[in-house]
N, C-alpha and C positions, 0 to 999 in steps of 0.2 A: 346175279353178280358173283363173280366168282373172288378167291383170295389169291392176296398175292404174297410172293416170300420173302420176306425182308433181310434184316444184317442178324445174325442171331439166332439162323434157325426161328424166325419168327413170323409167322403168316396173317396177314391184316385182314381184318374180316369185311362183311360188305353189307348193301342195305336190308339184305333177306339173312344175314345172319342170327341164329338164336340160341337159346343157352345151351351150354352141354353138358351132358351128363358127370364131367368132372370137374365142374362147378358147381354141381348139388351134392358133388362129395367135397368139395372143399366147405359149402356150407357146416358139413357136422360137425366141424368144430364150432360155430357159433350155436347151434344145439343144444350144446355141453355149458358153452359159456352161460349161456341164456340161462340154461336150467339153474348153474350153480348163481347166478348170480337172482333170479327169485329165492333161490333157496336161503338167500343171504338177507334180505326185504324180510325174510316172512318169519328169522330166526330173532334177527332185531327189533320187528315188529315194536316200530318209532318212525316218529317224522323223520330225523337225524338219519335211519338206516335208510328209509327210502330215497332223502335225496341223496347221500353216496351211490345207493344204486344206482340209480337215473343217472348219476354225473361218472360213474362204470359204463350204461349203457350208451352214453352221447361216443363215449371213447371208443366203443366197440364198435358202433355205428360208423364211427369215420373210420375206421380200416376197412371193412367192409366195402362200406362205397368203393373206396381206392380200388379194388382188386375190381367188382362190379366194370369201374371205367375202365381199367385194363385189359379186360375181357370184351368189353366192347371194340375196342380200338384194336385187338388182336387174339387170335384164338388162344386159351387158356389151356385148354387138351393136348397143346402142342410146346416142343422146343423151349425153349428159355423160361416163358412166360409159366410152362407148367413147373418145370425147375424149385424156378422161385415160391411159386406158390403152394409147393409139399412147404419149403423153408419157412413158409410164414403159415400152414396150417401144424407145424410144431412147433411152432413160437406160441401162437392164438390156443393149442391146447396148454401150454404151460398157462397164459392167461388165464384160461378155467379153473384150471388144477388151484391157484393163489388165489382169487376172490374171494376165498373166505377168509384169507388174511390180507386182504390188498389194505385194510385200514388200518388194523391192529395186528402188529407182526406175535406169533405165538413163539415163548420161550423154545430156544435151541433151534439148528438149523439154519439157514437162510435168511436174509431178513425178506419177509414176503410181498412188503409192499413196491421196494426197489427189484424185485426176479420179477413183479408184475410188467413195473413199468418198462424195467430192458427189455422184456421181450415184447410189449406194444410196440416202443423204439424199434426193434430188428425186424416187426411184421412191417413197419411204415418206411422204413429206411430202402427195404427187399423192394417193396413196389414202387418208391420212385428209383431206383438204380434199372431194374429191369423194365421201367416207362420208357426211361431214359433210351437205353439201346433200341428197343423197339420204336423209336421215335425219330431212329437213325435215318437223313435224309430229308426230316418236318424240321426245317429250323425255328417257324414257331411254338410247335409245340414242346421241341427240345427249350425251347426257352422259356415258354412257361414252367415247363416243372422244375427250370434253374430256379425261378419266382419261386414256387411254392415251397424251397427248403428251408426258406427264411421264415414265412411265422412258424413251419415245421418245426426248425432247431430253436427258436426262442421257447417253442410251446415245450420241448424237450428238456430246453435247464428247468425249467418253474416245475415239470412233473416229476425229474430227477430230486430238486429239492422237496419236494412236498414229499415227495417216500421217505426222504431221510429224517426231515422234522417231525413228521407225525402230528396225530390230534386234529384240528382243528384247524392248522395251517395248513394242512395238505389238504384240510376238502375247500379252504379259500385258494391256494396255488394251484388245487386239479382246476378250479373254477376260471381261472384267470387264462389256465396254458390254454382250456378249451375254446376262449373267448376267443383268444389270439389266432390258433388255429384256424377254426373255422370262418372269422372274419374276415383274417387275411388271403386266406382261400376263395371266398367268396368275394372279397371285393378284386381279386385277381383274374378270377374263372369268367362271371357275367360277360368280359367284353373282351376275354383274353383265345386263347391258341387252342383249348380243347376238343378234343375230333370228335363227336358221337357220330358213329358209322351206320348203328342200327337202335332206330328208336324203340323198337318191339325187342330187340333184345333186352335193353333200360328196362322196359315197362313188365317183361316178362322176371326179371331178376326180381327188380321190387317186388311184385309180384308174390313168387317164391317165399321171399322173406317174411312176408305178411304171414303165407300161412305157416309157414317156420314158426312167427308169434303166436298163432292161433291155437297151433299146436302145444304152446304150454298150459293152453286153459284145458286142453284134456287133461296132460302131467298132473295140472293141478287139482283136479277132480280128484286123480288117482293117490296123489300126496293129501288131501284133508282125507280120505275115506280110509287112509292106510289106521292099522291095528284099532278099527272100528269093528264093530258087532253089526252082520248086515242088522239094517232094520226098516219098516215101510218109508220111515224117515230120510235114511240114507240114499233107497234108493229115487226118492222124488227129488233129493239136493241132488244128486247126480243127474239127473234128466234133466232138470230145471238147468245144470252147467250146461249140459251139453249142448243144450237151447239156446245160451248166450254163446258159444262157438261159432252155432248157425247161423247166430245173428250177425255175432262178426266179420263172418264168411259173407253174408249174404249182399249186408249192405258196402262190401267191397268190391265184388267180383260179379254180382250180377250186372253195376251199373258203369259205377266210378271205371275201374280198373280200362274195359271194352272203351269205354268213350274218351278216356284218356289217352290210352295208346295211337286210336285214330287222330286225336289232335294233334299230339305232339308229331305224329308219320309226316303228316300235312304241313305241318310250321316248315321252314325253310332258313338257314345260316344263323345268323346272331340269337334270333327270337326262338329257332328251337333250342340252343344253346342254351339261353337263359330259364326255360320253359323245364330243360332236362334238368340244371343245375338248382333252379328254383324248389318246384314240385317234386321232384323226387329225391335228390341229393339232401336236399333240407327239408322239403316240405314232408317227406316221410316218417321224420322222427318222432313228431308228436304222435302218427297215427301207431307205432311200434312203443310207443312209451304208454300210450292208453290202453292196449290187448294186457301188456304185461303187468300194470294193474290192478286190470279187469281180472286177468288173473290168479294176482294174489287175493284179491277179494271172494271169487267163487274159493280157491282153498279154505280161508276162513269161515267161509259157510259151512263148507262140506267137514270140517272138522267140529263144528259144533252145532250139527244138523240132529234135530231131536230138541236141543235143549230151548228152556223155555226163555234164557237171558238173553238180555238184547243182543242184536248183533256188534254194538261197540263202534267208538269212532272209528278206527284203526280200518276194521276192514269193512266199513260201511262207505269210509271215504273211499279207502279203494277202488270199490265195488264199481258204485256211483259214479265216486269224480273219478274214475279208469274210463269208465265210459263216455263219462261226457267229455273229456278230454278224448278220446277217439274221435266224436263226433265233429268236437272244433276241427278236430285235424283236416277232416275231411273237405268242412265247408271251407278252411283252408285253400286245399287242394285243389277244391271246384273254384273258388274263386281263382287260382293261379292260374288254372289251363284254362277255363271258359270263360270268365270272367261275369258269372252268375252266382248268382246263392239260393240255395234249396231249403224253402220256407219252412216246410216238413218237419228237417233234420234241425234247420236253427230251434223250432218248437221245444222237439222231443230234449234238443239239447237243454233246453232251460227247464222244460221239466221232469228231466234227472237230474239236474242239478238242483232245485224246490226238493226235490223228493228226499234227499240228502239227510237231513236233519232229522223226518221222520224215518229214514232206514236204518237211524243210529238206535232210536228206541223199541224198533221191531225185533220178535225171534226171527233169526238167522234167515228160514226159509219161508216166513213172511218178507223179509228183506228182498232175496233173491228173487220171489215169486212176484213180485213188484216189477223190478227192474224190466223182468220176463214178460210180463204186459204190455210194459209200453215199448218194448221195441219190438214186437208184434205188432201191434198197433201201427207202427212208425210204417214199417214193410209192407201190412195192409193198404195201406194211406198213396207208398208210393205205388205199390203193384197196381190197385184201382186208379191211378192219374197216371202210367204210363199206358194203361192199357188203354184209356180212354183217346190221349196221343195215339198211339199206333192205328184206333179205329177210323181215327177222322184223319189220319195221311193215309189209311188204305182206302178210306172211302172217298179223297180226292183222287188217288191213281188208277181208281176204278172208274173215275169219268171225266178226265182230264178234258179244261176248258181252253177255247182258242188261244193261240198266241197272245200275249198279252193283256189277258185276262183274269181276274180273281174274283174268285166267289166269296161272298158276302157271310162273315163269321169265320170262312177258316183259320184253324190254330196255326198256332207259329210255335212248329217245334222249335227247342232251346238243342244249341248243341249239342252230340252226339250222344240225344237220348236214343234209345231201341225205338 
């Protein structure tokens, strides 16, 4: 299917479109963000830091999406659409550049918590103005994004006031505009005007961004091991990270990701709509809020790898509840597109989250080395039950029975396993 060219120098993309190479360069700004805002988690190292982080990371998340839909709806490599979005990958780096004052503005200069939020404001402002044009000739969707500027600008004043009051009102006001935002958003989008052109471009972005997340648990490897003395210590905390990487690669891309993409290709009008806006738009964040975590938690191994003291609530929770919060994410996920749940995953989820308590009073890389078990374990568990699926649907296509016939035991694969 080919594109077509709209008002704006603007070319709409089609069902076989997929991401483009300057779209993974607009990601690196969220790279930067991401880094700096672990880096900000792991300095404050406090309940208090990490939920401002998280309620930094929901904010980032929705600009994201926004360009993601934008790019779906219209090629981003090109005319207008690419435009705007240098405008808001220099907006999105000043965002970086402030997170380490987005809470508490530092004497002289700026005040940093308002230069954050204007230029959030001018990345979200860029992408509905240049929706808009590119929407030239859809009067529904021109009219949903009229919808959308309204919890926009309300969620706007509450984040403008919360930079300026400071403390404690601003991480209840960041709380409130995002409520609004998103809610509003959501209860507009489900049954409202939005295009998704190409469902494998959605599912390839998210995608992307995942191992974008994935990618900080190397960072973070490389940030607990800095102005450390190599030592045998060190380097089994560093393998043992690298381990939960694989794992978080694995149990994303080997299964979920492929069978997800085919469901959603398949849905058809409203239900893929909801299916896109559900699972990925929203259902994504928990799964990008438990890598970066997971994380901070390998950092704090890897910074006190060697020693004999416990590993600490701090990055025990982390560690742990990073993970197991990935893992809800997931059965999340699986329950929104398939509408099953993965017995395995609910297991392993509950016992990392039992394991908790005791990885508060383990050394660091007894901690780690734990975590490393059971999702091995987990991966064993699924690798051996899909392979066993795969044997008995190739050994019914191997002797396929008359019309209207079924043989006695065969399984019932579950959607869009391998």
């Amino acid at each position: 299917m080919g594109v077509r060219r709209g008002h704006g120098n603007v070319r709409s993309t089609g069902e076989d479109h997929r991401a483009t190479p300057f779209e993974l360069f607009f990601d690196l700004v969220y790279v930067f963000a991401i880094t700096q805002l672990n880096g900000y988690m792991a300095q404050q190292h406090s309940a208090p830091g990490v939920l401002r982080g998280l309620l930094m990371l929901a904010l980032l998340w929705g600009t994201w999406s926004g360009y993601t839909w934008l790019g779906n709806h219209s090629r981003a490599d090109q005319g207008l659409p690419r435009a705007g979005m240098v405008v808001a990958m220099t907006a999105m780096f000043v965002v970086g550049l402030t997170i380490p004052e987005a809470w508490d503005d530092e004497p002289g200069g700026l005040n940093g918590p308002v230069v954050l939020v204007s230029a959030c404001l001018l990345v979200r402002w860029v992408h509905l103005a240049v929706f808009a044009v590119a929407a030239t000739g859809d009067a529904g969707l021109r009219r949903q994004i009229a919808i959308t500027w309204l919890p926009m600008l309300t969620s706007a004043v509450l984040l403008v006031s919360g930079a300026l009051l400071g403390g404690w009102t601003q991480v209840l006001l960041f709380s409130v505009a995002l409520l609004v935002d998103w809610v509003g958003i959501y209860l507009t989008a489900r049954h409202g005007q939005w295009r998704l052109h190409s469902p494998a471009h959605l599912s390839e972005r998210h995608g992307l961004f995942v191992i974008l997340a994935i990618g900080e648990s190397f960072l973070a490897i490389g940030v607990g091991a800095a102005d450390r003395p190599m030592s045998g210590a060190l380097l089994l905390a560093a393998v043992l990270g690298v381990a939960v990487a694989v794992c978080l690669w694995w149990l994303y891309f080997e299964v979920v990701a492929r069978a997800a993409e085919h469901r959603l290709g398949r849905a058809r009008g409203e239900t893929r709509l909801r299916l896109a806006v559900e699972a990925y738009t929203y259902g994504h964040l928990p799964l990008i809020a438990g890598i970066l975590l997971t994380a901070l938690g390998v950092e704090g191994v890897l910074a006190h790898a060697g020693d004999s003291r416990p590993l600490g609530v701090f990055s025990a929770l982390a560690l742990f509840g990073g993970f197991t919060l990935y893992l809800v994410g997931h059965l999340l996920f699986e329950r929104r597109m398939h509408h099953t749940l993965s017995r395995p995953r609910l297991l392993a989820a509950c016992a990392i989250l039992a394991a908790t308590p005791a990885a508060v009073v383990l050394p660091p890389l007894a901690g780690l080395a734990g975590l490393v078990t059971l999702l091995i374990t987990l991966i064993v568990v699924e690798t051996t039950r899909y392979a066993r699926e795969r044997a008995g649907r190739d050994a019914c296509a191997a002797s396929p029975l008359p019309s209207g016939l079924t043989r006695p035991g065969m399984p019932r694969l579950k959607e869009g396993r391998p």
